[in-house]
N, C-alpha and C positions, 0 to 999 in steps of 0.2 A: 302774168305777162309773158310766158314763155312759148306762149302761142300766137303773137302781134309778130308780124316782120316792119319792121323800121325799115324807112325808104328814105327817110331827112332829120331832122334838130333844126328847131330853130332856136336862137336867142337872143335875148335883147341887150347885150355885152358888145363890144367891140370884137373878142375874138371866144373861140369855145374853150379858150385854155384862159389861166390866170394870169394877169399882170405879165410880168419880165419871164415868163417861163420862156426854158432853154431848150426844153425836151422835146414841146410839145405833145403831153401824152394824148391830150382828148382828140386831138387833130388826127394822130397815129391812129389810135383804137378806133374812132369811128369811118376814116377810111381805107383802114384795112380790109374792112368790113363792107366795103361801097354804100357808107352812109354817107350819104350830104350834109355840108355844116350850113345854114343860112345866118349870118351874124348879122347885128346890127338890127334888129328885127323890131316890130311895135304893135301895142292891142293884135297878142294870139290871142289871148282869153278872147276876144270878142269873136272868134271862131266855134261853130260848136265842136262839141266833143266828139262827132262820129259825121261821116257824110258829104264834109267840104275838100276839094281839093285846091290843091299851093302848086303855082308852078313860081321856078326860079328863069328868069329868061337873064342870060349874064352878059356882059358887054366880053366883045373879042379882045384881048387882047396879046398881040405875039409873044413869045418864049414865055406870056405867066403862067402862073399856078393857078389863080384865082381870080376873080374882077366882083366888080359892083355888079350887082345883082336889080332888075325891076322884077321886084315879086308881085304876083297877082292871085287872090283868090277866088275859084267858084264853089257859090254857098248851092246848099240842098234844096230844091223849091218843095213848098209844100203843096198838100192836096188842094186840086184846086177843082 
């Protein structure tokens, strides 16, 4: 794995951290790193494993952090 660059995370959880955490570490560590967090996420498996791209398109909104996200994916076409 030390040769993948991570561009995003997605999950299917409400947040990438646990429950009542305080710290926030997963939040921290993965955008320290300018990884994207996508939560709330549904059927990745039904993505393949190599070749589709995810965009996150996020709603605007003032002085946040974060917003609800319309995610979309394009799958790989095959030979045709």
């Amino acid at each position: 794995m030390d040769n993948r660059t991570i561009a995003a995370v997605g999950i299917d959880t409400p947040s990438i951290d646990r429950g009542q955490s305080a710290d926030f570490r997963a939040h921290v560590a993965l955008y320290r790193e300018n990884i994207i967090g996508f939560e709330n996420m549904a059927d990745l498996s039904a993505l393949p494993a190599t070749g589709s791209f995810v965009m996150g398109l996020p709603m605007k909104i003032a002085g946040g952090s974060g917003g609800p996200l319309r995610v979309v994916a394009f799958l790989p076409t095959g030979p045709e």
